[in-house]
C-alpha positions in Angstrom: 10.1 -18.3 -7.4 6.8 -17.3 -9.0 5.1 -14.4 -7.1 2.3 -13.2 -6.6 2.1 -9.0 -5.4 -0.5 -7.0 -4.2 0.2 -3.1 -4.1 3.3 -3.4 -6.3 2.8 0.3 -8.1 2.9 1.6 -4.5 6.6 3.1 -3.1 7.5 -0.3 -1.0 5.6 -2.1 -3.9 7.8 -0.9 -6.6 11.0 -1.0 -4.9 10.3 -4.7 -4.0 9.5 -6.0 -7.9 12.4 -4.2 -8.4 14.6 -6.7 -6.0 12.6 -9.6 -6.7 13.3 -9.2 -10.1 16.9 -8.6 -9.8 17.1 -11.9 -8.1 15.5 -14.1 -10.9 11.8 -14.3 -9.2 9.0 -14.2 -12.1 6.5 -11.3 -11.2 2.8 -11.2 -11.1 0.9 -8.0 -10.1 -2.4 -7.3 -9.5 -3.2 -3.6 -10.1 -6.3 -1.3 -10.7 -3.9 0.9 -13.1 -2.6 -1.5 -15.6 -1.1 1.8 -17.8 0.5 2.8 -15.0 1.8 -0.7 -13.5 3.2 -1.5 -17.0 5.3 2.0 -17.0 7.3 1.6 -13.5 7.2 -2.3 -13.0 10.2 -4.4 -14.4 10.1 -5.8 -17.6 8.4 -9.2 -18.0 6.0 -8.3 -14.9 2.5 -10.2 -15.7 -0.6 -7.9 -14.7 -3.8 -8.8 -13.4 -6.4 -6.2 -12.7 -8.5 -9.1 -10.6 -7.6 -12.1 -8.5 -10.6 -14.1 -9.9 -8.5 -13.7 -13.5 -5.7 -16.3 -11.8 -6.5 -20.0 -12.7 -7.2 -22.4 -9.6 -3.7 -24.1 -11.6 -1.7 -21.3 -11.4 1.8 -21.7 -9.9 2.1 -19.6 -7.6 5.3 -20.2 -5.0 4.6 -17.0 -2.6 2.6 -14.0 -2.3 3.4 -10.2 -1.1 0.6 -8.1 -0.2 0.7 -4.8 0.3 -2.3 -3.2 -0.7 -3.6 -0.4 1.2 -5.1 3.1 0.1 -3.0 6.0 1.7 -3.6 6.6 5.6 -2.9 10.2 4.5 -5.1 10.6 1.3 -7.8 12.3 2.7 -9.6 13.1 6.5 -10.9 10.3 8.0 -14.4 10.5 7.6 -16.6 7.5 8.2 -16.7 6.7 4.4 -12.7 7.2 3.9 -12.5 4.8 7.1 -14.5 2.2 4.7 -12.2 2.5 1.9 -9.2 2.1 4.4 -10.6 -1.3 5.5 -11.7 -2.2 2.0 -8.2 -1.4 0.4 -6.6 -3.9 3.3 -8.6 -6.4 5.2 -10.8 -6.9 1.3 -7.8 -7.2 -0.6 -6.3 -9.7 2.0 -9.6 -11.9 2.4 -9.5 -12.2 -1.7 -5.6 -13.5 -1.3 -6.9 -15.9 1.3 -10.0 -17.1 -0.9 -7.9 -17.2 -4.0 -5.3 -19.8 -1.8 -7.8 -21.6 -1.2 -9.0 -22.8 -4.5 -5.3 -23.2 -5.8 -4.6 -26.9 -6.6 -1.3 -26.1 -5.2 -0.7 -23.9 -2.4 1.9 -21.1 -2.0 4.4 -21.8 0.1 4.7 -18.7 1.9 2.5 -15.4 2.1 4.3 -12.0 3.1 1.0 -10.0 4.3 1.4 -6.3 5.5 0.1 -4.9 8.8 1.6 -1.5 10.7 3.0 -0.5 14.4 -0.3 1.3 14.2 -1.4 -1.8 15.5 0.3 -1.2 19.4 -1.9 2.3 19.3 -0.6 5.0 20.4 1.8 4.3 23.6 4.2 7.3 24.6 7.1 5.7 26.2 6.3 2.5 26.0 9.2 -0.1 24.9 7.2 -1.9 22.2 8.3 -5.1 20.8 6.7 -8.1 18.9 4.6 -9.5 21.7 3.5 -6.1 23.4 -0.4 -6.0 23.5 -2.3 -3.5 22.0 -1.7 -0.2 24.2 -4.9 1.6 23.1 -7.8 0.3 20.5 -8.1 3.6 18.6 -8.9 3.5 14.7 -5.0 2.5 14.0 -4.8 -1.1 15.7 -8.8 -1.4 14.9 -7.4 -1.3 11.3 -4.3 -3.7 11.9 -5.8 -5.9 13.6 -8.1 -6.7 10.7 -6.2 -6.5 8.0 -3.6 -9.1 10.2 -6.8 -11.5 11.3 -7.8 -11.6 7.7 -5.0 -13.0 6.7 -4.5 -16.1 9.4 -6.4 -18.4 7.8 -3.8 -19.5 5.0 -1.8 -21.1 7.8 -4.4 -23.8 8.4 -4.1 -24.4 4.8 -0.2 -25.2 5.2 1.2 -21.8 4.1 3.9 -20.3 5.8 2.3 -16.3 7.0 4.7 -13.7 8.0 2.8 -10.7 9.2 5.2 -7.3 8.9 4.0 -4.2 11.2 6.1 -1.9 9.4 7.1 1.8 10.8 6.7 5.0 8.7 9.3 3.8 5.6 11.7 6.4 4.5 12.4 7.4 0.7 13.4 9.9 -1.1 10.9 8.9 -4.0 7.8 8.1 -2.1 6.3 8.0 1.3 6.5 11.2 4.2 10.5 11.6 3.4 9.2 12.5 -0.4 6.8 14.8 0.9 9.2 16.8 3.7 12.2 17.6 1.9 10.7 20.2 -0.7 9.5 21.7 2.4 12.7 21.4 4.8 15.1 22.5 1.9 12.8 25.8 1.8 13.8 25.9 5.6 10.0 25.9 6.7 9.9 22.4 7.9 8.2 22.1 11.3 8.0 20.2 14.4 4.6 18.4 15.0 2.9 18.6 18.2 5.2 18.8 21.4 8.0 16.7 19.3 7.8 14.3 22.5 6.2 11.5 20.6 7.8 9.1 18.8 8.5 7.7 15.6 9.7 4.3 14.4 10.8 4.6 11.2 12.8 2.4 8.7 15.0 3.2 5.1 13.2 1.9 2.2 16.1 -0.5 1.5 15.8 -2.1 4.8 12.1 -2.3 4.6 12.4 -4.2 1.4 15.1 -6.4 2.9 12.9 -7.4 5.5 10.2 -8.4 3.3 12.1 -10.4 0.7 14.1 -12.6 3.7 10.4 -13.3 5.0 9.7 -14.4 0.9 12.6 -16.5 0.8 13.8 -17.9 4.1 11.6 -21.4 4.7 11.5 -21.4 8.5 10.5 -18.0 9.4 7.0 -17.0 10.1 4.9 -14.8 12.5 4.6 -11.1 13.2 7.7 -9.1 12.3 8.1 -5.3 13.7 9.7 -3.7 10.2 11.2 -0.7 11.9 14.7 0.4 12.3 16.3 -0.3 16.1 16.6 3.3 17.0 13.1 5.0 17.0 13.5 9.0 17.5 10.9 11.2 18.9 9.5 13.7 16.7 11.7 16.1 17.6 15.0 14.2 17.0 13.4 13.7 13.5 12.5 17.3 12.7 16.2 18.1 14.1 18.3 15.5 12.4 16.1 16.4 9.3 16.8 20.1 9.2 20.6 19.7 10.2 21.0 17.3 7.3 19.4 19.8 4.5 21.3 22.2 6.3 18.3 24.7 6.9 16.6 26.2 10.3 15.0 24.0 12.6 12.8 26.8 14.2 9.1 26.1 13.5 6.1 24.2 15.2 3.0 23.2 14.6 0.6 23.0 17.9 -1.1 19.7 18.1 -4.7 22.0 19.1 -4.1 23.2 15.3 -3.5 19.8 13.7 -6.8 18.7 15.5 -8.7 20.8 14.3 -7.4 20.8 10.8 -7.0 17.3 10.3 -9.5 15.8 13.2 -9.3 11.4 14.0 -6.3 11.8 11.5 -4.0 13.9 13.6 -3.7 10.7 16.1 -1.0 9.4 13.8 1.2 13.0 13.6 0.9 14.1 17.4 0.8 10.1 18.8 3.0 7.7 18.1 4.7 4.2 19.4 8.4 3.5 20.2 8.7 -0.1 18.6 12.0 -2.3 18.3 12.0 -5.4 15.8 13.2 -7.7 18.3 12.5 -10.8 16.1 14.1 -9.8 13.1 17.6 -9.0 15.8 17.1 -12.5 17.9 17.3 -14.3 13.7 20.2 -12.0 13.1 19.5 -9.2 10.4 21.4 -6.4 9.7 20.1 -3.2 9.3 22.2 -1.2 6.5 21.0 2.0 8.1 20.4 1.4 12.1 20.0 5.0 12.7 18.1 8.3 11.6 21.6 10.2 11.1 23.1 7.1 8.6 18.9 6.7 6.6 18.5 11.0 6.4 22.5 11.0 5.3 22.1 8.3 2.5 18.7 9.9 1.3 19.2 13.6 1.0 22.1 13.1 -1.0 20.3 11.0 -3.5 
């Protein structure tokens, strides 16, 4: 296949050219940092720094986008909230526009979205078809990046939307971020630990997004999130156990309030989602649960 990504210099981004490349597909990314696309993308990738520079001719058999500026780049002030939208629900309304002045249409397009999307739902049992359990700034978000994209399928493309968990990595992503800190033993517990987390390994994630690539037939929204969400206080224990380090410390959710305002709804909330779809069409997860994902990655 020829495809076209969006966000392929990100962590899921470069893992995925990585396996699409692997498997034969011919790779075109669009980047804003053409130096540094050219130095971690596989060999032979094509780079385009606009979508306006692709030709209404182009061949183009499916699309991946995952564009998005980091949730966690900076406090959400009302201008960062802009950028947020911008980076997603822009980027996905120039994908749509640019399918619809190709001669020949993709067949499929693999557009990103989040469990943000459910708000935050303590206990809640969260699957595909759950509504919306409070409209904060997360399913605000979602919900327009995912609207943006419908359109293609009145043009006779193929849309798989993929609410994806918090993706686990040892190069990238919160995992990345944690382990300098864990392996010092001053990892901590966020909030109460009560709320939960649905997570997923960055080889599953990547899995999930190249079946919904290459299977004709599937379509619609797909929760990307392992079938065994923790709380945060399974996380911080399985983490610390696994480094081998205390598990002792907490940070109170009054102080993550203050210090990182709106934002700190994502650390001390949280939503306990199960891909039901992707089980009902029968994939495997390689690593089901936190213990197996933790296990693999810390020994990297």
């Amino acid at each position: 296949m020829k495809v076209l990504i969006t966000g392929g210099t990100g962590f899921i981004g470069q893992h995925l050219c990585r396996r699409l490349a692997a498997h034969g597909h011919e790779l075109t990314v669009l980047t804003r940092k053409p130096r540094k696309a050219a130095r971690v993308l596989p060999e032979g990738t094509r780079l385009v720094t606009s979508l306006d520079d692709i030709n209404s001719d182009a061949a183009i058999d499916g699309i991946v986008n995952l564009a998005g500026e980091s949730l966690f780049a900076g406090r959400w002030t009302e201008r960062r909230k802009k950028v947020l939208f911008a980076s997603r629900v822009g980027v996905t309304e120039a994908v749509v526009s640019l399918v619809s002045r190709l001669d020949r249409k993709p067949a499929v397009l693999v557009s990103g979205s989040a469990v943000g999307f459910y708000g935050n739902a303590d206990n809640a049992e969260l699957s595909e078809e759950s509504p919306a359990r409070k409209r904060d700034f997360g399913y605000l978000l979602c919900d327009a990046w995912e609207q943006a994209a419908r359109p293609v399928s009145r043009q006779g493309v193929r849309l798989c939307l993929v609410r994806t968990g918090i993706v686990l990595g040892s190069d990238g992503g919160m995992l990345s971020k944690l382990l300098p800190v864990y392996r010092l033993g001053l990892g901590a517990m966020l909030g109460d630990g009560n709320q939960w987390l649905s997570w997923v390994h960055i080889d599953d994630m990547v899995a999930v997004l190249v079946r919904a690539l290459e299977t004709p037939g599937v379509d619609g929204v797909f929760n990307a999130c392992a079938p065994a969400p923790v709380t945060q206080r399974e996380f911080h224990h399985t983490l610390a156990r696994q480094v081998k380090r205390p598990a002792l410390l907490r940070v109170p959710s009054t102080a993550l309030k203050v210090g990182l305002g709106e934002q700190s709804s994502m650390l001390i909330g949280g939503q306990r989602v199960y891909p039901r779809r992707l089980e009902q069409q029968g994939f495997i997860f390689r690593f089901p649960d936190l213990d197996s994902a933790l296990s693999h990655l810390t020994s990297r």
